[in-house]
Biopython code that builds the backbone (N, CA, C, O; Angstrom):
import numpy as np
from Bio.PDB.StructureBuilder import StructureBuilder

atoms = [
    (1, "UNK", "N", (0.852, -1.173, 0.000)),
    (1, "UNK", "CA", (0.000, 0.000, 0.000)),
    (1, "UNK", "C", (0.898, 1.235, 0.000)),
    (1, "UNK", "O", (1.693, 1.178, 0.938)),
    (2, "UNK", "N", (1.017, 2.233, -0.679)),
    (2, "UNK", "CA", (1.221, 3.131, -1.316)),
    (2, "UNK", "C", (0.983, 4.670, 0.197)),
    (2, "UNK", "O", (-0.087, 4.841, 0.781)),
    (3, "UNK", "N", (2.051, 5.375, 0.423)),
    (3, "UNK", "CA", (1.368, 6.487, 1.327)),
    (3, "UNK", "C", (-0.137, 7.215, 0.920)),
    (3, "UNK", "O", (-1.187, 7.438, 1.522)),
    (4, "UNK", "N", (0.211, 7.369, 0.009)),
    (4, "UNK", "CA", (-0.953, 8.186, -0.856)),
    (4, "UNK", "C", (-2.547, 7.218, -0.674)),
    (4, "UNK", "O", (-3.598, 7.809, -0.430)),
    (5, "UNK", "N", (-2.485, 5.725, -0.837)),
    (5, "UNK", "CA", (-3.371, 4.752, -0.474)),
    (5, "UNK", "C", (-3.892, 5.179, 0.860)),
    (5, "UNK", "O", (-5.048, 5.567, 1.032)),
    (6, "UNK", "N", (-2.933, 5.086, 1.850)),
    (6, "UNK", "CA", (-3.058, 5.274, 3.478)),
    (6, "UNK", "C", (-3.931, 6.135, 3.428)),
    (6, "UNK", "O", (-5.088, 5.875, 3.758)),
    (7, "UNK", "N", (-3.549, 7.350, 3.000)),
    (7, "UNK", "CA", (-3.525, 8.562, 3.682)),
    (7, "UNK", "C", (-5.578, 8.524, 3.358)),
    (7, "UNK", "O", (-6.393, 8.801, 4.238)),
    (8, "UNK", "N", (-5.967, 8.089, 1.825)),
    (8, "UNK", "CA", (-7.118, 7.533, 1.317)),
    (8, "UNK", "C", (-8.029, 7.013, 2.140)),
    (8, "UNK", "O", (-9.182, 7.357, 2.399)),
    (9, "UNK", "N", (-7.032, 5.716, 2.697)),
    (9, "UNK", "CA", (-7.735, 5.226, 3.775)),
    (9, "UNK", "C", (-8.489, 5.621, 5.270)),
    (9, "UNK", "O", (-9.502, 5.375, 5.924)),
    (10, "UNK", "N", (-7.085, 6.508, 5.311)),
    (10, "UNK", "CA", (-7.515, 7.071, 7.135)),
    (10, "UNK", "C", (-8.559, 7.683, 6.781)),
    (10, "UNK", "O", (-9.604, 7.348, 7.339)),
    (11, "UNK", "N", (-8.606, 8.949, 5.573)),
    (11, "UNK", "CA", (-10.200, 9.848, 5.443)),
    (11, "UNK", "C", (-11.365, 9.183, 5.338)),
    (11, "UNK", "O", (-12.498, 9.453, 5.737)),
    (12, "UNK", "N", (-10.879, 8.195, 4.691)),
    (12, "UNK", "CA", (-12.305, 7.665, 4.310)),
    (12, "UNK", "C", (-12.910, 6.884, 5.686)),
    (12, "UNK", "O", (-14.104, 6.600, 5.599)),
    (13, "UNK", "N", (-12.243, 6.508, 6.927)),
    (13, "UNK", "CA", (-12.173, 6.266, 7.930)),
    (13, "UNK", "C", (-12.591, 7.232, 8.635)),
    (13, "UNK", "O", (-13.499, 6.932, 9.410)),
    (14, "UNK", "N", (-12.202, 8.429, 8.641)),
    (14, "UNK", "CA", (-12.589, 9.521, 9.518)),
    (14, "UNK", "C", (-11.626, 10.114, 10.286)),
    (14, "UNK", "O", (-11.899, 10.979, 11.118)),
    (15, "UNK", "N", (-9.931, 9.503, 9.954)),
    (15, "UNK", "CA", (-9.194, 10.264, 10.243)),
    (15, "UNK", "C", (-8.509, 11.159, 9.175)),
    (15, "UNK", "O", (-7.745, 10.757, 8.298)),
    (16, "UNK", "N", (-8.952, 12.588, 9.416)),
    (16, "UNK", "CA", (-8.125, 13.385, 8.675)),
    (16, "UNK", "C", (-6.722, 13.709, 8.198)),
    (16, "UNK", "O", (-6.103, 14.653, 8.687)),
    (17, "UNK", "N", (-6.299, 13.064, 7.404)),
    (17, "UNK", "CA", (-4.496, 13.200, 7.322)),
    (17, "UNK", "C", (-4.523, 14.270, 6.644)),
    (17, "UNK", "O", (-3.678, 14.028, 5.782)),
    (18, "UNK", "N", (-4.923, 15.314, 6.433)),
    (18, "UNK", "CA", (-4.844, 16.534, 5.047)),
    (18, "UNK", "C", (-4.992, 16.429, 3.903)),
    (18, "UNK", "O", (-5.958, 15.864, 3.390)),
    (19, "UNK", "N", (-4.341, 16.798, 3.478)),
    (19, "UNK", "CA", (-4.433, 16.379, 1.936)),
    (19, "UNK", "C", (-3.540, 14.733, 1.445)),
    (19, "UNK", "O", (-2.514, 14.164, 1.820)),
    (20, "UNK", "N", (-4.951, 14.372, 0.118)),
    (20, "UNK", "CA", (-4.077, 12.646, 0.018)),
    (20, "UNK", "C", (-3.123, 13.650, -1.213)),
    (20, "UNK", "O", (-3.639, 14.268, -2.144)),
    (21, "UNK", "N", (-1.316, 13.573, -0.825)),
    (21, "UNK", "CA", (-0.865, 13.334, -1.695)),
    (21, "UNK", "C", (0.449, 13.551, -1.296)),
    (21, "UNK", "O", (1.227, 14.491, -1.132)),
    (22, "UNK", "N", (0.401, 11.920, -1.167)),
    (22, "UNK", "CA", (1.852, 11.259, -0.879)),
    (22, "UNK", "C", (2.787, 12.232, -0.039)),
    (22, "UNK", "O", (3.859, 12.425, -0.613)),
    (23, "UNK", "N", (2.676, 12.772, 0.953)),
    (23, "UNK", "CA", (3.926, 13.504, 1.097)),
    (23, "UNK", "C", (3.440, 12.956, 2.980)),
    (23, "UNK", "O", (2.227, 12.893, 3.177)),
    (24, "UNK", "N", (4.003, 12.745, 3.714)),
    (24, "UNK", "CA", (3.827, 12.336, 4.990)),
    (24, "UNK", "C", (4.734, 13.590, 6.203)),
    (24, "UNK", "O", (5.866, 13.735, 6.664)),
    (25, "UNK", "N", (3.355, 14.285, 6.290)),
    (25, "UNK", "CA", (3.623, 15.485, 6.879)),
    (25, "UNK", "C", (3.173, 15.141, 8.409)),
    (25, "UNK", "O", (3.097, 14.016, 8.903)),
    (26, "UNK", "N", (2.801, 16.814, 9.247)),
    (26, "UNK", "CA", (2.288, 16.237, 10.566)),
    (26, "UNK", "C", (0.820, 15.982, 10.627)),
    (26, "UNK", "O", (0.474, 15.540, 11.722)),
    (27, "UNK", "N", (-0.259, 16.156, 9.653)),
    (27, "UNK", "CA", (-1.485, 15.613, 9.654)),
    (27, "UNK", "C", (-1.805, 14.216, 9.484)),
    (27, "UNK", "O", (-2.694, 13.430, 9.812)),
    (28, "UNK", "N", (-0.582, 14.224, 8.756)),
    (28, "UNK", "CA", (-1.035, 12.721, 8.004)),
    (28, "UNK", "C", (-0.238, 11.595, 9.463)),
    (28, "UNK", "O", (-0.783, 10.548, 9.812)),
    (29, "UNK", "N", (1.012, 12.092, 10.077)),
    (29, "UNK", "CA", (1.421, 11.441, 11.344)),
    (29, "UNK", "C", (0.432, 11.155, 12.228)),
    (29, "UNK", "O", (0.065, 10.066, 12.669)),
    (30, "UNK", "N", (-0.084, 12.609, 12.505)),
    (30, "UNK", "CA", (-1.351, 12.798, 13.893)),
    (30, "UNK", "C", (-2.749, 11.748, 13.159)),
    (30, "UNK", "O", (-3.350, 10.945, 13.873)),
    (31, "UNK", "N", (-2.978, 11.875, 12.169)),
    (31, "UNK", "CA", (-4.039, 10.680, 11.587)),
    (31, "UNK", "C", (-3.526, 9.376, 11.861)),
    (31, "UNK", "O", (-4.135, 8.550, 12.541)),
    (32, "UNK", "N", (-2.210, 9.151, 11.243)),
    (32, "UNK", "CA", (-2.139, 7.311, 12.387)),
    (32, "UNK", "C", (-1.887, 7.410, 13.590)),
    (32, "UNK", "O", (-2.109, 6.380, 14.227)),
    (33, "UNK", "N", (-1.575, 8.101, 14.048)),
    (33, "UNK", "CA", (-1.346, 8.035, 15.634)),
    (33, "UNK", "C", (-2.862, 7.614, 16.304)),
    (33, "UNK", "O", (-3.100, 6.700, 17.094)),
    (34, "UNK", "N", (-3.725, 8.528, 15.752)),
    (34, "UNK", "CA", (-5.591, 8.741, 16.180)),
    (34, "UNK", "C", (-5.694, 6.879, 15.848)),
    (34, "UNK", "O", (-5.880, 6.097, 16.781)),
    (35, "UNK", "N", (-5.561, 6.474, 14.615)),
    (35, "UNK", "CA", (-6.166, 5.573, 13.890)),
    (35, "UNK", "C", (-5.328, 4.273, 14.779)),
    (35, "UNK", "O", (-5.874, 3.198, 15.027)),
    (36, "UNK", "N", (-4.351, 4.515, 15.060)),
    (36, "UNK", "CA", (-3.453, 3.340, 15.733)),
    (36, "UNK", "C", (-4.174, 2.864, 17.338)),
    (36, "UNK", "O", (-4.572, 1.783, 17.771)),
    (37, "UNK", "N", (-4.086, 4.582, 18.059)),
    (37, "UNK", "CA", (-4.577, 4.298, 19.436)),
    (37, "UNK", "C", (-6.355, 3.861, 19.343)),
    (37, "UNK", "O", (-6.981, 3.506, 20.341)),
    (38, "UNK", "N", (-6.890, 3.959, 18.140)),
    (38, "UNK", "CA", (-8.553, 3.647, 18.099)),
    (38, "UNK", "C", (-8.424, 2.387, 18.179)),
    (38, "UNK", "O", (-9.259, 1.747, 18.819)),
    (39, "UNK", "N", (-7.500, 1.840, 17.636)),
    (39, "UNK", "CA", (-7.421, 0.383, 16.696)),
    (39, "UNK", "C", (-6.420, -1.112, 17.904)),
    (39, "UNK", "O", (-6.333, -2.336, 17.798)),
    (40, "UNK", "N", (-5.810, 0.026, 19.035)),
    (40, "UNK", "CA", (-5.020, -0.626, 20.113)),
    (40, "UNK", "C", (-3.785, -1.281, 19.791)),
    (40, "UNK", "O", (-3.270, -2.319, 20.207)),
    (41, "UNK", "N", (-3.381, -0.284, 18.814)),
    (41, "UNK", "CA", (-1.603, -0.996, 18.294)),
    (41, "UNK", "C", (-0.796, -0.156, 18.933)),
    (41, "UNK", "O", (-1.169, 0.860, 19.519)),
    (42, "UNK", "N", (0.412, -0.582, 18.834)),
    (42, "UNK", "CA", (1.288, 0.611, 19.453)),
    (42, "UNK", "C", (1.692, 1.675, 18.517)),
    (42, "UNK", "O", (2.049, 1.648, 17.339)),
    (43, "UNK", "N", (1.502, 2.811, 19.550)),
    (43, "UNK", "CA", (1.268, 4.282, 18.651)),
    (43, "UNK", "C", (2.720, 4.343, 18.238)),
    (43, "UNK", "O", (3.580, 4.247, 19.114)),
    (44, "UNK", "N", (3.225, 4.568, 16.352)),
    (44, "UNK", "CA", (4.179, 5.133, 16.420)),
    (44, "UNK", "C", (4.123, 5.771, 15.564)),
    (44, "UNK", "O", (5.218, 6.070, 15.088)),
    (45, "UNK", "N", (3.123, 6.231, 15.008)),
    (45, "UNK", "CA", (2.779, 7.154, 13.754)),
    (45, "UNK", "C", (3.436, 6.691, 12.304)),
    (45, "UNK", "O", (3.605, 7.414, 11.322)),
    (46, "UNK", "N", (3.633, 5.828, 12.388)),
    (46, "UNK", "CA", (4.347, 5.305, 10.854)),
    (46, "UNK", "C", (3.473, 3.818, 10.578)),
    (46, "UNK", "O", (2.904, 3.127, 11.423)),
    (47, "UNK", "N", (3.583, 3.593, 9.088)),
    (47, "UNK", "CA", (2.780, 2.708, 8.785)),
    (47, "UNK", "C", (3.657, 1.427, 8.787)),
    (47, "UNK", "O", (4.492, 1.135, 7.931)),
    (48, "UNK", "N", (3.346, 0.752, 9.828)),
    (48, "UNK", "CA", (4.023, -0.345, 10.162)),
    (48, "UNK", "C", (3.110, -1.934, 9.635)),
    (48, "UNK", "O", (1.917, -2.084, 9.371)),
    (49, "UNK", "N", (3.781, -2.521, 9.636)),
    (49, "UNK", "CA", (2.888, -3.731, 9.223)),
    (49, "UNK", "C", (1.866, -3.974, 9.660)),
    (49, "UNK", "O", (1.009, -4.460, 8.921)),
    (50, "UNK", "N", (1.633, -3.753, 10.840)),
    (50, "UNK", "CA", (-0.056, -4.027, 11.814)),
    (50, "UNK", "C", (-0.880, -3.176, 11.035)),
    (50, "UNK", "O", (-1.732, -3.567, 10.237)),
    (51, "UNK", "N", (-0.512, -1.662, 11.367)),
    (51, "UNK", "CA", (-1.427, -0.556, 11.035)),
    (51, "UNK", "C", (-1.609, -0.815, 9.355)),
    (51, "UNK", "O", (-2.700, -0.385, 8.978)),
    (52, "UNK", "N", (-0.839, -1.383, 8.324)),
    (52, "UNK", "CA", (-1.024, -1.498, 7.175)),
    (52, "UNK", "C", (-1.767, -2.662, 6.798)),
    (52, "UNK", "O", (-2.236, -2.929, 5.692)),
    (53, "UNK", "N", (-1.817, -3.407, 8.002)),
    (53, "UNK", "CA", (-2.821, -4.953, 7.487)),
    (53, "UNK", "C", (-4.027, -4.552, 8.327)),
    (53, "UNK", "O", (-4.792, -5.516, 8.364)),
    (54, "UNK", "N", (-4.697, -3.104, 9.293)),
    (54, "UNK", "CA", (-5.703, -3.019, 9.482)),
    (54, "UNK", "C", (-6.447, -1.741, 8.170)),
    (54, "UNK", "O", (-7.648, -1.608, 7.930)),
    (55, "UNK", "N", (-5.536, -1.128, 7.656)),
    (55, "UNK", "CA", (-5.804, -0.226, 6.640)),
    (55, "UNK", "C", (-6.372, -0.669, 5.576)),
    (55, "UNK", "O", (-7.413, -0.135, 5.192)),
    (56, "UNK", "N", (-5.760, -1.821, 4.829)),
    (56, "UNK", "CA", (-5.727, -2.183, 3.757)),
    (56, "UNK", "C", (-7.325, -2.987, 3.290)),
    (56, "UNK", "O", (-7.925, -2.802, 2.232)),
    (57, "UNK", "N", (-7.655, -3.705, 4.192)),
    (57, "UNK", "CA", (-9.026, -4.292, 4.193)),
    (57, "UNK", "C", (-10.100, -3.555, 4.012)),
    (57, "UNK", "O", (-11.040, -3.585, 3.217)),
    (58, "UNK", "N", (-9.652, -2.595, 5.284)),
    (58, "UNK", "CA", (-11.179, -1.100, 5.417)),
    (58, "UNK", "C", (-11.083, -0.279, 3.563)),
    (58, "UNK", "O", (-11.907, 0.451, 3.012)),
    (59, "UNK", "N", (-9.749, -0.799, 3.055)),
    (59, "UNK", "CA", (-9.671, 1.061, 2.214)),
    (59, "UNK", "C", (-10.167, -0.141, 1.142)),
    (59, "UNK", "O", (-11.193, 0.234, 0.574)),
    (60, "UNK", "N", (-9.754, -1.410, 0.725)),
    (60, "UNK", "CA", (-10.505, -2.210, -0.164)),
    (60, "UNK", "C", (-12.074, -2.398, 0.250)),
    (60, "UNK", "O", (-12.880, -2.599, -0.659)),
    (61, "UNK", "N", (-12.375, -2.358, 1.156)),
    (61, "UNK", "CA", (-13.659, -2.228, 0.849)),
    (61, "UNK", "C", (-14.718, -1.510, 1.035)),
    (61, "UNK", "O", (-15.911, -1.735, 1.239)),
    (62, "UNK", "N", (-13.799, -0.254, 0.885)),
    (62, "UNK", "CA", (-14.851, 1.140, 0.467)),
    (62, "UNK", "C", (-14.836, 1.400, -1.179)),
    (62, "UNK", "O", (-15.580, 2.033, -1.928)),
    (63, "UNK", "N", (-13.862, 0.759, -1.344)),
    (63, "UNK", "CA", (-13.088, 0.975, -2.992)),
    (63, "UNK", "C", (-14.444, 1.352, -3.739)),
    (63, "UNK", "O", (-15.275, 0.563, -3.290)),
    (64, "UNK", "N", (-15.105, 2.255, -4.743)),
    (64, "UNK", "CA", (-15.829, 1.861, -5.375)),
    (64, "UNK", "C", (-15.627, 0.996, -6.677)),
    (64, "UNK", "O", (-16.603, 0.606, -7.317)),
]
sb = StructureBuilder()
sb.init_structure("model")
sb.init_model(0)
sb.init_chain("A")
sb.init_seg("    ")
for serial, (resi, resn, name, xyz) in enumerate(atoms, 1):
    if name == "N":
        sb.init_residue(resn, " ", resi, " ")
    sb.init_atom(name, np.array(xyz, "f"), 0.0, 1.0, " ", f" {name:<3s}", serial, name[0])
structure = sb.get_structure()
């Protein structure tokens, strides 16, 4: 999954990362941090394998 994917994901989730486009600033940090501690992983604001195998499911199946 792609930053730009993520970042897709968290909004469409309801965490705001700013703008989707690819650049991993402090919105898009403070959005996994939110999305990590909702989700009970350990917060480290980067897309780590956990946080990317709970992302990836939710953002496929909003996909239109």
């Amino acid at each position: 999954m792609s930053l730009k994917s993520a970042q897709l994901a968290l909004k469409r989730l309801g965490y705001d990362p700013g703008p989707v486009d690819d650049v991993y600033g402090q919105r898009t940090r403070s959005a996994l941090t939110r999305f990590q501690r909702a989700k009970h992983l350990p917060v480290s604001g980067t897309l780590d394998d956990e946080t990317l195998r709970l992302l990836a499911p939710r953002s496929e199946a909003t996909a239109p």
